[in-house]
KOLSESE-276100 format. One line per 10 residues: number of its first residue (from 1); their letters; for each residue x, y, z of C-alpha. Coordinates in steps of 0.05 Angstrom, whole numbers. Last residue first. Example, Ala and Ser with C-alpha at 12.3 -4.5 7.8 and 13.67 -1.06 7.14 Angstrom:
! KOLSESE-276100
2> SA> 273/-21/143  246/-90/156
This chain:
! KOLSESE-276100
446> XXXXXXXXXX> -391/479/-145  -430/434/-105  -491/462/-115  -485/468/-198  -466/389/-195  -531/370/-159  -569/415/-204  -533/375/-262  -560/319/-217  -641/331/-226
436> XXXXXXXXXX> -632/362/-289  -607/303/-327  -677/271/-321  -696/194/-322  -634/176/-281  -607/101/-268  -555/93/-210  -484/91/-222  -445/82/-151  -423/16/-153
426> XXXXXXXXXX> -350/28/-153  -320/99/-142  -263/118/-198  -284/184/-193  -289/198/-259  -297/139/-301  -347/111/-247  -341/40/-230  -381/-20/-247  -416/20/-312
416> XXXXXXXXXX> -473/34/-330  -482/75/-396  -489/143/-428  -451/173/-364  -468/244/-323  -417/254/-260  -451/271/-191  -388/250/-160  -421/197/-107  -474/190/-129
406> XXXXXXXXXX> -455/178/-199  -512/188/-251  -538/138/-307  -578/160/-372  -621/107/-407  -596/66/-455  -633/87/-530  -617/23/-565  -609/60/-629  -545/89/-617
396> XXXXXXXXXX> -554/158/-580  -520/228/-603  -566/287/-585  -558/312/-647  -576/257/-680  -637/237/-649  -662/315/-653  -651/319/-732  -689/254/-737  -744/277/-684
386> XXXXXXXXXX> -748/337/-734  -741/304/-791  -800/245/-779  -847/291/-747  -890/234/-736  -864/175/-779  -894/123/-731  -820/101/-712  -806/165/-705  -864/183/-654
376> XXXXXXXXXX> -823/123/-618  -758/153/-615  -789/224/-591  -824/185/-537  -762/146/-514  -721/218/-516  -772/258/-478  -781/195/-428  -703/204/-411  -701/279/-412
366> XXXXXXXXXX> -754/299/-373  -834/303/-372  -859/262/-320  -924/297/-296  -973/251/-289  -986/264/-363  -925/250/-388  -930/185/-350  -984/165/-393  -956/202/-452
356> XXXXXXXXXX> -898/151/-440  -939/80/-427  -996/100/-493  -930/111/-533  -887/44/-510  -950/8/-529  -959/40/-593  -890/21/-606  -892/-57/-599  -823/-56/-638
346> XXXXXXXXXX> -791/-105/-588  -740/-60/-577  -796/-9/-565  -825/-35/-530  -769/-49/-480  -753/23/-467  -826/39/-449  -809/-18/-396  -748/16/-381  -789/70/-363
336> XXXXXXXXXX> -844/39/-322  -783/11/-286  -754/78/-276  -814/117/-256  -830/75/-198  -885/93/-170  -922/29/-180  -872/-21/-148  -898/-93/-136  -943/-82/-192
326> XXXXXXXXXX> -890/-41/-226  -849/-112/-211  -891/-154/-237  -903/-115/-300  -830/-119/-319  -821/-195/-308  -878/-208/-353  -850/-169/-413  -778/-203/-390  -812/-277/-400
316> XXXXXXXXXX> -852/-254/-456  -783/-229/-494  -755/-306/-491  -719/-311/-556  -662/-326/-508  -621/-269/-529  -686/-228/-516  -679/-262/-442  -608/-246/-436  -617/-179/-458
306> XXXXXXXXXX> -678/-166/-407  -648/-196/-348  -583/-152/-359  -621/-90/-356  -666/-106/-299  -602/-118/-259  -571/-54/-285  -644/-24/-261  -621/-40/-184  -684/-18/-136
296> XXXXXXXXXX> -703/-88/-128  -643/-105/-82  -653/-180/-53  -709/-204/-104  -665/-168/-156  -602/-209/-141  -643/-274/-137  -665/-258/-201  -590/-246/-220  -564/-304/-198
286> XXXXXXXXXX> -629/-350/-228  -614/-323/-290  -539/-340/-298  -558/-408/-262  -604/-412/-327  -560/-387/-378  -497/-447/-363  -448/-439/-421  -406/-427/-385  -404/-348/-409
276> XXXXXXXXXX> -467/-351/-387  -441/-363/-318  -387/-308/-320  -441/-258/-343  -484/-284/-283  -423/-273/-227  -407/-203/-273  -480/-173/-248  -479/-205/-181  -410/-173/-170
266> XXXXXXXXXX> -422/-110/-202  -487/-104/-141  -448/-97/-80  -497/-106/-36  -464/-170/-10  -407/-140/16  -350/-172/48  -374/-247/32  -403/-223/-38  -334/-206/-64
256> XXXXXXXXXX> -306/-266/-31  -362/-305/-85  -330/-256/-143  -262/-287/-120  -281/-361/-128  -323/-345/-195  -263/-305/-216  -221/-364/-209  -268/-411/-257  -268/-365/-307
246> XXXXXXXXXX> -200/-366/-317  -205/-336/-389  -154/-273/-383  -218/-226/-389  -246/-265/-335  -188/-260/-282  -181/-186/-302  -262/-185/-274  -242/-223/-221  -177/-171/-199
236> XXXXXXXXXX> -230/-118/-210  -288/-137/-170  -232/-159/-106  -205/-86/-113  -277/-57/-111  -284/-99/-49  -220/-81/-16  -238/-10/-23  -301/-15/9  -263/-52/60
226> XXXXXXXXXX> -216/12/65  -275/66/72  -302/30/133  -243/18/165  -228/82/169  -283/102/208  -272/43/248  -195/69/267  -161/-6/280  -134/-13/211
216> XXXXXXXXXX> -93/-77/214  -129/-126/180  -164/-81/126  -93/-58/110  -75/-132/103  -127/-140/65  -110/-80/17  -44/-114/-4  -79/-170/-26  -123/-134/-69
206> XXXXXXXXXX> -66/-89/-91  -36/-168/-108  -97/-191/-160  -106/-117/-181  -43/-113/-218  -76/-51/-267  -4/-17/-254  -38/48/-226  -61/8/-170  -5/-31/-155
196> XXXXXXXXXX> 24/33/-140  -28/48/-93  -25/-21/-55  53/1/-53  25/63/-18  -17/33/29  22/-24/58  72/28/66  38/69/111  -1/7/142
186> XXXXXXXXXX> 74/-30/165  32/-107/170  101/-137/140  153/-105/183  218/-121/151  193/-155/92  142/-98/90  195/-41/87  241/-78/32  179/-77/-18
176> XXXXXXXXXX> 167/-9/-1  230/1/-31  214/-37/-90  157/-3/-101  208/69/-100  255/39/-149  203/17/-196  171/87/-185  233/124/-206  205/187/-221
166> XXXXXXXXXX> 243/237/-186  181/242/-127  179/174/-126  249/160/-120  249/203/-59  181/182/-20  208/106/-32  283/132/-1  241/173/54  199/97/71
156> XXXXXXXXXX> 273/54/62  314/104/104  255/102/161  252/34/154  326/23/173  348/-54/174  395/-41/122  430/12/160  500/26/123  472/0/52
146> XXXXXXXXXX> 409/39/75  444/107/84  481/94/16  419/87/-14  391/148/27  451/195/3  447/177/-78  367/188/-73  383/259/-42  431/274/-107
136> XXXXXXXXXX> 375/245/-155  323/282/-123  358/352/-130  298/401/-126  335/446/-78  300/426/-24  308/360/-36  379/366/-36  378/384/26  326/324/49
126> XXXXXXXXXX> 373/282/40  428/303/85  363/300/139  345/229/120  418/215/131  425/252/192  359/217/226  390/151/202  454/154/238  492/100/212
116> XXXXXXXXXX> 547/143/187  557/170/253  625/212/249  616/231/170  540/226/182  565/299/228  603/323/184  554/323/123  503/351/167  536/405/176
106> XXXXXXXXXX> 564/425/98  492/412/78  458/454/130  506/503/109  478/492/34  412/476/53  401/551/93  331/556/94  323/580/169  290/497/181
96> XXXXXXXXXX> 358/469/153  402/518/186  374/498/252  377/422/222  457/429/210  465/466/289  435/401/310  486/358/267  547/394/282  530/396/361
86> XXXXXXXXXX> 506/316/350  574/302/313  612/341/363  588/301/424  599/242/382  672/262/372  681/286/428  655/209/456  703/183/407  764/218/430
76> XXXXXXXXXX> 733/197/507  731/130/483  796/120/450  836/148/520  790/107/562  816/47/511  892/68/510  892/68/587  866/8/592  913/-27/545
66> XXXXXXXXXX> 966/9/586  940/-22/649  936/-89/621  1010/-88/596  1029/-59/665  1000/-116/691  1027/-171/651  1089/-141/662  1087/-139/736  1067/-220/737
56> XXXXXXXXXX> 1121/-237/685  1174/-212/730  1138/-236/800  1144/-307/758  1225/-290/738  1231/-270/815  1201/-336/841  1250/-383/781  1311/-349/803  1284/-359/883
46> XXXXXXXXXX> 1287/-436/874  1346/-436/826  1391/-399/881  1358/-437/934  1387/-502/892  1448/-474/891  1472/-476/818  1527/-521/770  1516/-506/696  1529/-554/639
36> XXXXXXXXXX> 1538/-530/571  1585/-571/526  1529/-634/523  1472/-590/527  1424/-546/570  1451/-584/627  1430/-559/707  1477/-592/760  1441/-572/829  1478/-555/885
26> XXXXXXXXXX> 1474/-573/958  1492/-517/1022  1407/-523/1038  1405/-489/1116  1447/-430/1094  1412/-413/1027  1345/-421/1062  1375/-373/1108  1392/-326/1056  1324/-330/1005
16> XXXXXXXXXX> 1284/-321/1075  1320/-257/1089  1317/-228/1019  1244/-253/1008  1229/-222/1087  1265/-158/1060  1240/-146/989  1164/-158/1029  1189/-97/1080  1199/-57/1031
6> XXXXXX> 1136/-62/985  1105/-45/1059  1150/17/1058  1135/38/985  1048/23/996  1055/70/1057
Protein backbone atom coordinates (compact mmCIF):
# COMPACT_ATOMS: atom_id res chain seq x y z
CA UNK A 1 0.00 0.00 0.00
CA UNK A 2 2.63 2.59 1.22
CA UNK A 3 4.81 1.47 -2.50
CA UNK A 4 1.68 2.20 -4.66
CA UNK A 5 0.68 5.48 -2.97
CA UNK A 6 4.68 6.43 -3.10
CA UNK A 7 3.77 5.76 -6.79
CA UNK A 8 1.26 7.63 -7.48
CA UNK A 9 3.04 10.91 -5.71
CA UNK A 10 6.34 10.13 -8.38
CA UNK A 11 3.55 10.39 -10.96
CA UNK A 12 1.51 13.61 -10.14
CA UNK A 13 5.36 15.36 -9.52
CA UNK A 14 6.29 13.78 -12.97
CA UNK A 15 3.05 14.94 -14.55
CA UNK A 16 2.92 18.34 -13.02
CA UNK A 17 6.89 18.86 -13.55
CA UNK A 18 5.89 18.18 -17.64
CA UNK A 19 3.08 20.40 -18.06
CA UNK A 20 4.51 23.09 -16.08
CA UNK A 21 7.44 22.49 -18.49
CA UNK A 22 4.98 22.95 -21.44
CA UNK A 23 3.05 26.02 -20.24
CA UNK A 24 6.65 27.95 -19.05
CA UNK A 25 9.04 27.36 -22.63
CA UNK A 26 11.52 30.41 -20.89
CA UNK A 27 15.01 29.79 -19.64
CA UNK A 28 16.89 30.98 -16.93
CA UNK A 29 20.74 32.08 -17.41
CA UNK A 30 22.35 30.83 -14.09
CA UNK A 31 26.38 32.25 -13.66
CA UNK A 32 28.56 30.69 -11.13
CA UNK A 33 31.39 32.81 -12.80
CA UNK A 34 32.63 34.77 -15.59
CA UNK A 35 33.64 31.39 -17.86
CA UNK A 36 30.72 29.39 -16.33
CA UNK A 37 27.35 30.38 -17.31
CA UNK A 38 24.57 27.83 -17.54
CA UNK A 39 21.33 28.26 -19.52
CA UNK A 40 18.12 26.09 -17.67
CA UNK A 41 14.31 25.86 -17.91
CA UNK A 42 13.08 27.54 -15.28
CA UNK A 43 10.67 24.26 -14.40
CA UNK A 44 13.82 22.41 -14.69
CA UNK A 45 15.43 24.65 -11.78
CA UNK A 46 12.09 24.75 -9.95
CA UNK A 47 11.74 20.90 -9.60
CA UNK A 48 15.97 20.56 -9.25
CA UNK A 49 15.75 22.62 -6.23
CA UNK A 50 12.11 20.28 -4.83
CA UNK A 51 14.00 16.98 -5.37
CA UNK A 52 17.44 18.28 -3.75
CA UNK A 53 14.94 19.40 -0.49
CA UNK A 54 12.99 15.72 -0.65
CA UNK A 55 16.93 14.61 -0.84
CA UNK A 56 17.97 16.27 2.33
CA UNK A 57 14.58 15.48 3.89
CA UNK A 58 15.14 11.36 3.44
CA UNK A 59 18.58 11.69 4.72
CA UNK A 60 17.88 13.51 7.62
CA UNK A 61 15.57 10.75 8.39
CA UNK A 62 17.41 7.91 7.89
CA UNK A 63 20.21 9.68 9.89
CA UNK A 64 17.66 9.98 12.81
CA UNK A 65 16.53 6.50 12.49
CA UNK A 66 20.01 5.08 12.62
CA UNK A 67 20.83 7.25 15.65
CA UNK A 68 17.81 5.55 17.14
CA UNK A 69 18.62 2.47 16.35
CA UNK A 70 22.17 2.73 17.78
CA UNK A 71 20.65 4.11 21.15
CA UNK A 72 17.90 1.05 21.71
CA UNK A 73 20.80 -1.02 20.60
CA UNK A 74 23.20 0.81 23.61
CA UNK A 75 20.46 0.50 26.06
CA UNK A 76 19.47 -2.97 25.85
CA UNK A 77 23.66 -3.87 26.02
CA UNK A 78 23.50 -1.79 29.04
CA UNK A 79 20.38 -3.04 30.46
CA UNK A 80 22.29 -6.87 30.23
CA UNK A 81 24.67 -5.43 31.57
CA UNK A 82 22.78 -4.13 34.62
CA UNK A 83 20.73 -7.18 34.65
CA UNK A 84 24.09 -9.05 34.92
CA UNK A 85 25.60 -6.76 37.37
CA UNK A 86 22.59 -7.29 39.90
CA UNK A 87 22.69 -11.41 39.06
CA UNK A 88 26.65 -11.13 39.74
CA UNK A 89 26.13 -8.98 42.63
CA UNK A 90 23.22 -11.05 44.40
CA UNK A 91 24.87 -14.36 43.77
CA UNK A 92 28.30 -12.19 45.41
CA UNK A 93 26.24 -11.54 48.85
CA UNK A 94 24.91 -15.40 48.81
CA UNK A 95 28.54 -16.31 48.87
CA UNK A 96 29.11 -13.56 51.27
CA UNK A 97 26.58 -14.71 54.00
CA UNK A 98 27.88 -18.94 53.17
CA UNK A 99 31.47 -17.53 54.06
CA UNK A 100 32.86 -17.57 50.87
CA UNK A 101 34.78 -13.75 50.68
CA UNK A 102 36.98 -14.80 48.09
CA UNK A 103 34.05 -15.74 45.44
CA UNK A 104 32.05 -13.18 47.00
CA UNK A 105 35.06 -11.02 46.18
CA UNK A 106 35.54 -12.08 42.56
CA UNK A 107 31.36 -11.25 42.26
CA UNK A 108 31.05 -8.39 43.66
CA UNK A 109 34.02 -7.03 42.02
CA UNK A 110 32.15 -7.49 38.60
CA UNK A 111 29.37 -6.30 39.38
CA UNK A 112 30.88 -2.36 41.01
CA UNK A 113 32.86 -2.91 37.78
CA UNK A 114 29.38 -2.28 35.77
CA UNK A 115 27.80 0.10 38.60
CA UNK A 116 30.66 1.67 40.13
CA UNK A 117 28.36 4.00 41.99
CA UNK A 118 26.50 1.40 43.52
CA UNK A 119 26.94 1.93 47.14
CA UNK A 120 25.36 -1.31 48.46
CA UNK A 121 28.27 -3.20 46.26
CA UNK A 122 30.88 -1.10 47.54
CA UNK A 123 30.03 -1.46 51.16
CA UNK A 124 29.59 -5.10 50.37
CA UNK A 125 33.34 -5.37 48.39
CA UNK A 126 34.32 -3.94 51.66
CA UNK A 127 33.10 -5.81 53.91
CA UNK A 128 35.24 -8.97 52.24
CA UNK A 129 38.12 -7.86 53.27
CA UNK A 130 36.75 -7.26 56.50
CA UNK A 131 36.13 -10.53 57.00
CA UNK A 132 39.31 -11.49 56.53
CA UNK A 133 40.75 -8.90 58.87
CA UNK A 134 42.02 -6.73 55.93
CA UNK A 135 40.91 -3.10 57.05
CA UNK A 136 43.33 -1.37 55.05
CA UNK A 137 42.20 -3.23 51.73
CA UNK A 138 38.28 -2.55 52.61
CA UNK A 139 39.26 1.18 53.57
CA UNK A 140 41.02 1.38 49.90
CA UNK A 141 37.38 0.19 48.31
CA UNK A 142 35.04 2.71 50.34
CA UNK A 143 37.36 5.76 49.52
CA UNK A 144 37.18 5.03 46.14
CA UNK A 145 33.38 4.29 46.65
CA UNK A 146 33.02 7.89 48.01
CA UNK A 147 35.21 9.59 45.35
CA UNK A 148 32.51 7.95 42.86
CA UNK A 149 29.45 8.82 45.32
CA UNK A 150 30.48 11.72 47.35
CA UNK A 151 27.11 12.42 48.45
CA UNK A 152 26.86 8.69 49.92
CA UNK A 153 26.36 8.54 53.74
CA UNK A 154 26.19 5.11 53.82
CA UNK A 155 29.95 4.98 52.22
CA UNK A 156 31.05 7.76 54.63
CA UNK A 157 29.29 5.91 58.07
CA UNK A 158 31.01 2.04 56.87
CA UNK A 159 34.29 4.07 55.78
CA UNK A 160 34.21 5.82 59.64
CA UNK A 161 33.26 2.14 61.08
CA UNK A 162 36.42 0.90 58.82
CA UNK A 163 39.18 3.25 59.72
CA UNK A 164 38.12 2.89 63.14
CA UNK A 165 38.35 -0.49 63.42
CA UNK A 166 42.23 -0.30 61.67
CA UNK A 167 43.04 2.50 63.78
CA UNK A 168 42.78 5.41 61.90
CA UNK A 169 40.58 7.47 64.13
CA UNK A 170 41.58 10.84 62.50
CA UNK A 171 40.41 9.36 59.31
CA UNK A 172 37.30 7.91 60.74
CA UNK A 173 36.29 11.72 62.71
CA UNK A 174 36.78 13.10 59.69
CA UNK A 175 34.42 10.92 58.04
CA UNK A 176 31.83 11.61 60.31
CA UNK A 177 32.71 14.97 59.74
CA UNK A 178 31.59 14.57 55.92
CA UNK A 179 28.27 12.76 57.22
CA UNK A 180 27.00 15.81 59.27
CA UNK A 181 27.80 18.40 56.60
CA UNK A 182 25.60 16.41 54.50
CA UNK A 183 22.90 15.78 56.98
CA UNK A 184 23.83 17.74 60.01
CA UNK A 185 21.20 16.43 62.78
CA UNK A 186 22.35 12.47 61.37
CA UNK A 187 22.07 11.03 65.47
CA UNK A 188 24.35 7.89 64.58
CA UNK A 189 26.99 9.96 63.66
CA UNK A 190 26.30 12.79 65.81
CA UNK A 191 27.00 10.19 68.47
CA UNK A 192 30.01 8.71 67.59
CA UNK A 193 32.06 11.80 66.61
CA UNK A 194 30.63 13.22 70.11
CA UNK A 195 32.44 9.96 71.35
CA UNK A 196 35.59 10.62 69.75
CA UNK A 197 35.64 13.97 71.06
CA UNK A 198 35.31 12.37 74.11
CA UNK A 199 38.41 10.45 74.30
CA UNK A 200 40.26 13.67 72.92
CA UNK A 201 39.40 15.69 76.31
CA UNK A 202 37.67 18.48 73.53
CA UNK A 203 34.77 18.82 75.71
CA UNK A 204 33.83 22.35 74.48
CA UNK A 205 32.67 20.75 70.81
CA UNK A 206 31.44 16.93 72.31
CA UNK A 207 29.25 19.32 74.26
CA UNK A 208 28.03 20.77 71.27
CA UNK A 209 27.79 17.73 69.53
CA UNK A 210 25.61 16.30 72.37
CA UNK A 211 22.97 19.19 71.93
CA UNK A 212 22.24 18.40 68.84
CA UNK A 213 21.66 14.77 69.92
CA UNK A 214 19.56 16.18 72.77
CA UNK A 215 17.65 18.05 69.93
CA UNK A 216 16.85 15.37 67.88
CA UNK A 217 16.26 12.39 70.18
CA UNK A 218 12.61 11.89 70.15
CA UNK A 219 12.65 8.35 72.38
CA UNK A 220 12.05 10.07 76.15
CA UNK A 221 13.78 7.32 77.69
CA UNK A 222 16.58 8.24 75.80
CA UNK A 223 16.38 11.46 76.20
CA UNK A 224 16.77 11.27 79.61
CA UNK A 225 20.16 9.58 79.69
CA UNK A 226 21.51 12.00 76.83
CA UNK A 227 20.76 15.44 78.75
CA UNK A 228 22.44 13.94 81.66
CA UNK A 229 25.14 13.50 79.38
CA UNK A 230 25.05 16.92 78.02
CA UNK A 231 25.32 18.22 81.51
CA UNK A 232 28.37 16.31 82.55
CA UNK A 233 29.76 17.47 79.13
CA UNK A 234 28.81 21.16 79.85
CA UNK A 235 30.74 20.58 83.77
CA UNK A 236 33.75 19.52 81.92
CA UNK A 237 34.14 21.87 79.02
CA UNK A 238 33.86 24.84 82.13
CA UNK A 239 35.96 23.19 84.26
CA UNK A 240 38.80 23.00 81.02
CA UNK A 241 37.66 26.63 80.58
CA UNK A 242 38.95 27.30 84.23
CA UNK A 243 42.06 25.47 84.14
CA UNK A 244 42.92 27.49 80.83
CA UNK A 245 42.13 30.87 82.94
CA UNK A 246 38.88 32.05 81.23
CA UNK A 247 37.07 32.30 84.18
CA UNK A 248 34.74 34.38 82.97
CA UNK A 249 33.47 31.68 80.18
CA UNK A 250 33.09 28.99 82.53
CA UNK A 251 30.92 31.13 84.73
CA UNK A 252 28.57 31.51 81.43
CA UNK A 253 28.71 27.75 80.81
CA UNK A 254 28.52 26.54 84.52
CA UNK A 255 25.16 28.95 84.65
CA UNK A 256 23.79 26.58 81.24
CA UNK A 257 24.88 23.82 83.52
CA UNK A 258 22.30 24.87 86.09
CA UNK A 259 19.61 25.69 83.31
CA UNK A 260 19.46 21.81 82.32
CA UNK A 261 19.89 20.59 85.73
CA UNK A 262 19.94 22.40 88.67
CA UNK A 263 20.63 19.50 91.02
CA UNK A 264 23.60 18.96 89.62
CA UNK A 265 25.68 19.68 92.56
CA UNK A 266 29.72 19.93 90.68
CA UNK A 267 28.38 22.89 89.17
CA UNK A 268 27.50 24.83 92.38
CA UNK A 269 30.62 23.49 93.83
CA UNK A 270 33.11 24.73 90.82
CA UNK A 271 30.59 28.13 90.29
CA UNK A 272 31.99 29.13 94.08
CA UNK A 273 35.64 27.85 93.38
CA UNK A 274 35.52 30.05 90.18
CA UNK A 275 34.33 32.98 92.35
CA UNK A 276 37.04 32.74 94.92
CA UNK A 277 39.26 32.38 92.43
CA UNK A 278 37.95 36.27 91.64
CA UNK A 279 38.82 37.16 94.19
CA UNK A 280 35.19 37.56 95.33
CA UNK A 281 34.78 34.94 98.83
CA UNK A 282 31.52 36.17 99.75
CA UNK A 283 29.42 35.53 96.44
CA UNK A 284 31.54 32.20 96.58
CA UNK A 285 29.76 31.67 100.00
CA UNK A 286 26.61 32.84 99.38
CA UNK A 287 26.53 30.18 96.07
CA UNK A 288 27.12 27.51 97.97
CA UNK A 289 24.83 28.34 101.01
CA UNK A 290 22.25 28.80 98.71
CA UNK A 291 23.30 25.42 97.25
CA UNK A 292 22.86 23.74 100.65
CA UNK A 293 19.55 25.51 101.53
CA UNK A 294 18.32 23.89 98.12
CA UNK A 295 19.96 20.23 98.58
CA UNK A 296 20.98 19.80 102.32
CA UNK A 297 21.83 16.28 101.99
CA UNK A 298 25.23 17.28 99.86
CA UNK A 299 28.33 16.83 102.44
CA UNK A 300 30.80 18.11 99.41
CA UNK A 301 28.90 21.31 99.98
CA UNK A 302 29.53 21.17 103.74
CA UNK A 303 33.08 20.36 102.83
CA UNK A 304 33.84 23.27 100.81
CA UNK A 305 32.00 25.73 103.32
CA UNK A 306 34.21 24.57 106.00
CA UNK A 307 37.74 25.13 104.06
CA UNK A 308 36.77 28.36 102.90
CA UNK A 309 35.65 29.46 106.18
CA UNK A 310 39.01 28.05 108.09
CA UNK A 311 40.76 29.87 105.08
CA UNK A 312 38.93 32.79 106.26
CA UNK A 313 40.07 32.49 109.88
CA UNK A 314 36.39 32.15 110.35
CA UNK A 315 36.13 28.47 112.12
CA UNK A 316 33.02 29.90 114.45
CA UNK A 317 31.15 30.63 111.40
CA UNK A 318 31.48 26.79 110.07
CA UNK A 319 31.21 25.52 113.98
CA UNK A 320 27.86 27.34 113.94
CA UNK A 321 26.85 26.28 110.56
CA UNK A 322 27.34 22.59 111.59
CA UNK A 323 25.09 22.63 114.60
CA UNK A 324 22.32 24.32 112.68
CA UNK A 325 21.99 21.97 110.46
CA UNK A 326 22.00 18.67 113.01
CA UNK A 327 19.36 20.79 114.63
CA UNK A 328 17.62 20.95 111.41
CA UNK A 329 18.78 17.30 110.83
CA UNK A 330 19.37 15.16 114.00
CA UNK A 331 19.74 11.79 112.46
CA UNK A 332 22.05 12.51 110.35
CA UNK A 333 25.12 10.58 110.96
CA UNK A 334 27.11 12.33 108.35
CA UNK A 335 26.90 15.81 109.53
CA UNK A 336 27.48 14.83 113.14
CA UNK A 337 30.45 13.17 111.56
CA UNK A 338 31.99 15.77 109.72
CA UNK A 339 31.44 17.74 112.61
CA UNK A 340 33.67 15.18 114.69
CA UNK A 341 35.87 15.71 111.60
CA UNK A 342 36.03 19.43 112.17
CA UNK A 343 37.30 19.16 115.75
CA UNK A 344 39.52 17.86 115.27
CA UNK A 345 41.05 20.20 112.63
CA UNK A 346 40.52 22.69 114.95
CA UNK A 347 42.30 20.58 117.61
CA UNK A 348 39.16 20.78 120.04
CA UNK A 349 39.68 16.91 120.50
CA UNK A 350 37.75 16.26 123.55
CA UNK A 351 34.95 17.58 121.75
CA UNK A 352 35.35 15.42 118.68
CA UNK A 353 35.69 12.35 121.45
CA UNK A 354 32.55 13.08 123.66
CA UNK A 355 30.56 13.59 119.72
CA UNK A 356 32.04 9.91 118.47
CA UNK A 357 31.61 7.68 121.63
CA UNK A 358 28.28 9.45 121.59
CA UNK A 359 27.35 8.04 118.40
CA UNK A 360 29.31 4.92 119.25
CA UNK A 361 27.00 4.44 121.68
CA UNK A 362 23.81 4.76 119.62
CA UNK A 363 25.13 2.24 117.75
CA UNK A 364 27.42 3.81 115.02
CA UNK A 365 30.39 1.84 115.07
CA UNK A 366 31.96 1.69 111.38
CA UNK A 367 34.73 2.56 109.57
CA UNK A 368 34.51 6.32 109.23
CA UNK A 369 33.80 7.19 113.09
CA UNK A 370 36.37 4.17 113.93
CA UNK A 371 39.05 6.08 112.12
CA UNK A 372 38.08 9.83 113.59
CA UNK A 373 38.00 8.24 117.07
CA UNK A 374 41.25 6.36 116.66
CA UNK A 375 42.82 9.82 115.30
CA UNK A 376 41.66 11.62 118.20
CA UNK A 377 42.65 8.95 121.09
CA UNK A 378 46.06 9.77 119.27
CA UNK A 379 46.02 13.02 119.71
CA UNK A 380 45.50 12.30 123.59
CA UNK A 381 48.40 9.79 123.38
CA UNK A 382 46.03 6.83 124.10
CA UNK A 383 47.41 3.84 122.64
CA UNK A 384 49.76 6.03 120.84
CA UNK A 385 51.50 2.86 118.67
CA UNK A 386 48.80 1.07 118.13
CA UNK A 387 46.48 3.82 116.67
CA UNK A 388 49.92 4.94 114.99
CA UNK A 389 50.54 1.53 113.52
CA UNK A 390 46.69 1.50 112.48
CA UNK A 391 46.82 5.25 110.85
CA UNK A 392 49.47 4.07 108.73
CA UNK A 393 48.34 1.13 107.60
CA UNK A 394 45.30 2.21 106.63
CA UNK A 395 46.93 4.97 104.55
CA UNK A 396 45.11 8.55 105.31
CA UNK A 397 46.84 12.08 105.20
CA UNK A 398 46.16 13.84 108.23
CA UNK A 399 42.97 15.47 107.20
CA UNK A 400 41.17 12.25 107.61
CA UNK A 401 38.37 12.87 104.38
CA UNK A 402 35.73 10.78 104.86
CA UNK A 403 35.01 7.83 102.52
CA UNK A 404 32.79 8.48 99.32
CA UNK A 405 30.75 5.68 97.34
CA UNK A 406 29.40 5.76 93.69
CA UNK A 407 25.84 4.98 93.34
CA UNK A 408 25.84 4.33 90.50
CA UNK A 409 28.98 1.76 90.28
CA UNK A 410 29.27 1.08 93.85
CA UNK A 411 33.07 2.01 93.50
CA UNK A 412 34.99 2.98 96.98
CA UNK A 413 37.13 6.56 96.59
CA UNK A 414 39.26 8.47 99.37
CA UNK A 415 37.82 11.69 98.06
CA UNK A 416 34.91 13.44 96.21
CA UNK A 417 35.11 13.84 93.18
CA UNK A 418 32.71 15.42 90.10
CA UNK A 419 32.80 12.22 88.27
CA UNK A 420 33.57 8.79 89.28
CA UNK A 421 37.07 7.37 88.14
CA UNK A 422 35.40 4.23 87.30
CA UNK A 423 32.41 4.67 85.73
CA UNK A 424 32.93 7.89 84.53
CA UNK A 425 29.24 8.88 85.97
CA UNK A 426 29.05 12.60 87.18
CA UNK A 427 27.66 13.48 90.49
CA UNK A 428 27.20 10.29 91.82
CA UNK A 429 29.78 10.27 95.00
CA UNK A 430 27.90 10.44 98.05
CA UNK A 431 29.58 10.48 101.57
CA UNK A 432 29.80 6.94 103.47
CA UNK A 433 30.55 6.47 107.18
CA UNK A 434 30.98 2.54 106.70
CA UNK A 435 32.63 0.67 103.76
CA UNK A 436 30.48 -2.26 104.51
CA UNK A 437 27.37 -0.94 103.57
CA UNK A 438 28.46 -0.73 99.64
CA UNK A 439 31.17 -3.47 99.55
CA UNK A 440 27.86 -5.51 100.35
CA UNK A 441 26.43 -3.61 97.49
CA UNK A 442 29.35 -4.69 95.26
CA UNK A 443 29.28 -8.53 96.62
CA UNK A 444 25.31 -8.50 95.34
CA UNK A 445 25.96 -7.40 92.18
CA UNK A 446 28.61 -9.66 91.38
Amino acid sequence: MYTKILLVVVIVILSSFFYLHTQNPGTVTFVVSSEHTYVLPATLLLFAGFFAGVVLAVLNSLLVDAKRAIKDMSARRDKKIITQADDNYRKGTELLVKGDTAGARELIEKALKAKPSDTGMTISLSETYIRENKPKEALSILESGQLNNPASIGVLIALAKCANDSGDTFRASKAYEEVLKIDSKNPYALRKLRDFRIKEGRWSEAASLQKAVVESDFDSAQAANDKKLLTGLLFEAASQSVLEGKLNESISKIKEILKNDDSFMPAHILLGEVMSRQGNVGSAIKVWEKALYKYPDSEPLMLKLEDIYIKESAPDRILEKYQKEIIARPNDVNLRLLLSRLYLRLEMVDNAIEELERLQLEGEDTFYPQILLGEACLRRKQNGKAAHLFQKALGLNREFLPPFFCSHCSHDAKTWTPRCPSCGEWNTLSMSSSLSAHKATQTKAR
